[in-house]
N, C-alpha and C positions, 0 to 999 in steps of 0.2 A: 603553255599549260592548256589543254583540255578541260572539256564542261563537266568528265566525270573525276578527274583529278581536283578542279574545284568544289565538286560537291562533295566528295570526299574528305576535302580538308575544313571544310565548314565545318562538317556533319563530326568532323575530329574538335573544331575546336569546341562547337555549344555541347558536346559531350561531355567534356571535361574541364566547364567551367564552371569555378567555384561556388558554391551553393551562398545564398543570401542568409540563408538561417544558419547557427553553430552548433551543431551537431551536438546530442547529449555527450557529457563528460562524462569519465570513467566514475568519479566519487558520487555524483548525481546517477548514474545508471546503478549502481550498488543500492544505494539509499532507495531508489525507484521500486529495485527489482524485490527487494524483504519488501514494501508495503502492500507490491499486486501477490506475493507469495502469500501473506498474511492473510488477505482477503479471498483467496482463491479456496476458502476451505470455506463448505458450509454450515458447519458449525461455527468458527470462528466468524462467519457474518451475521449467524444467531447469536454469540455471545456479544459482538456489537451492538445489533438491537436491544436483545435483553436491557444491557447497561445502559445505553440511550433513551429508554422507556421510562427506566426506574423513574421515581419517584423525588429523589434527589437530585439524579442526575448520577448516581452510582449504585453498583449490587456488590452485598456481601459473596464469595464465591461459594460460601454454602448454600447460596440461592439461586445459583448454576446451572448445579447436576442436574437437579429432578428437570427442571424444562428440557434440557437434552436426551435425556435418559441415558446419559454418560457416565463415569467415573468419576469419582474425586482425582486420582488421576491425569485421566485424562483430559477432565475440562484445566485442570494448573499447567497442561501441557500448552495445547492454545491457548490460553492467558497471556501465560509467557512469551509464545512469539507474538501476542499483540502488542506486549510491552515493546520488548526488541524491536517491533519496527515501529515504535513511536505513538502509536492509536491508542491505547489507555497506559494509563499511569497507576501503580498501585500503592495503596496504603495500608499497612500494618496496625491495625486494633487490637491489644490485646492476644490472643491467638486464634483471629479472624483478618483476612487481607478483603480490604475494598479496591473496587476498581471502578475508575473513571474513566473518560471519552477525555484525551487529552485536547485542549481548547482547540480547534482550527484544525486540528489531525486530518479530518476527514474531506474539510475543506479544499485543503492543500495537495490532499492524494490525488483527489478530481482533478486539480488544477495541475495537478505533475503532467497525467492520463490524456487530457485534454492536448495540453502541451505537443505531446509528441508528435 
């Protein structure tokens, strides 16, 4: 064997040797992919702030609109995938829904992001 047939097959095997870290999973890359979709909307990182600010720790959605200059609509549109991807939690008052910053949500997004 030759110097450039050996360095060829070096160069073959540190290529295609197995990585130390395990690669995101399929149910983890799903889960991943709705929370950066979720936040990639600039509204829906003001309706995060908003709620984060609040005063409780949660806002009625009638206290939504006006800061956006959105829709009733539209701000229940983003609400909703905030829910769906796990970032606030909502509660039914009456016929009024509050929304909360679900505990550690945001923590853990970071810590997914990081991850990668």
């Amino acid at each position: 064997m030759n110097t450039v047939q050996t360095l060829e097959i070096n160069a073959t095997e540190a290529c295609c040797a197995p990585t130390q870290h395990p690669a995101l999973g399929a149910a983890d890359a799903q889960v991943a992919a709705r929370v950066l979709k979720a936040l990639s909307d600039p509204s829906r990182l003001r309706l995060l702030s908003i709620v984060k600010a609040g005063e409780s720790g949660e806002a009625c959605v009638c206290d939504l609109t006006e800061p956006l200059d959105l829709g009733q609509p539209t701000v229940s549109h983003h609400l909703k995938i905030l829910v769906d991807a796990g970032l606030l939690k909502r509660e039914k008052r009456g016929t009024w829904a509050y929304y909360s910053l679900v505990p550690g949500a945001l923590e853990a997004a970071s810590a997914g992001i990081l991850a990668l």
